[in-house]
N, C-alpha and C positions, 0 to 999 in steps of 0.2 A: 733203881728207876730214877730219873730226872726230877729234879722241882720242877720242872715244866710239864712235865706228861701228870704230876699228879696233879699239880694244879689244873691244870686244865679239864681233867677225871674231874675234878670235885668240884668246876664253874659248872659242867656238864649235867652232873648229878643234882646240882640245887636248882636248875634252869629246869628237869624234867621233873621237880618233884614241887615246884612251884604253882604249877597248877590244880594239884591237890590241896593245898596250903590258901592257896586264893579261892577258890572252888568250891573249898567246904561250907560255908556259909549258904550256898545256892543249894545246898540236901539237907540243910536239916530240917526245914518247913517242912517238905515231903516227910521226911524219916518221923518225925515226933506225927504228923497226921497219920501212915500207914502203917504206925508199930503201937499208938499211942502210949507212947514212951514221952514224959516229959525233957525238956530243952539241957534240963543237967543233968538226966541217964543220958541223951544223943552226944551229950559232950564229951561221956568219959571214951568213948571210942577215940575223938579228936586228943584226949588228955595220952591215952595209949600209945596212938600213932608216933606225936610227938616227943615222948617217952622214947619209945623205940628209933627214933632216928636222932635222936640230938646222943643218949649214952653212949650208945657203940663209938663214936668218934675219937674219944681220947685214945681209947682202947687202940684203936686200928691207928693212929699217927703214931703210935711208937714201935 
């Protein structure tokens, strides 16, 4: 496959997954009132997420 198709896949992918990323801040007020769960159990979902999208990376560029 091309430098250019993967690059372009991977501007792709960080442009639709940006909006979760900026986003999250605007659920955790709801989330910690309708579960009450305090602000560092709502976090560890965001600590997971991030977890999950940043390891696989090395893995998949080789």
């Amino acid at each position: 496959m091309s430098r250019w198709i993967r690059l372009g896949a991977a501007v792709t992918a960080m442009i639709m997954i940006a909006n979760l990323q900026y986003g999250w801040t605007l659920f955790t007020g709801p989330l910690t009132k309708a579960t009450g769960w305090k602000l560092s159990e709502v976090q560890y979902g965001w600590t997971l997420f991030i977890v999950l999208e940043t390891w696989p990376c090395p893995c998949a560029a080789g």
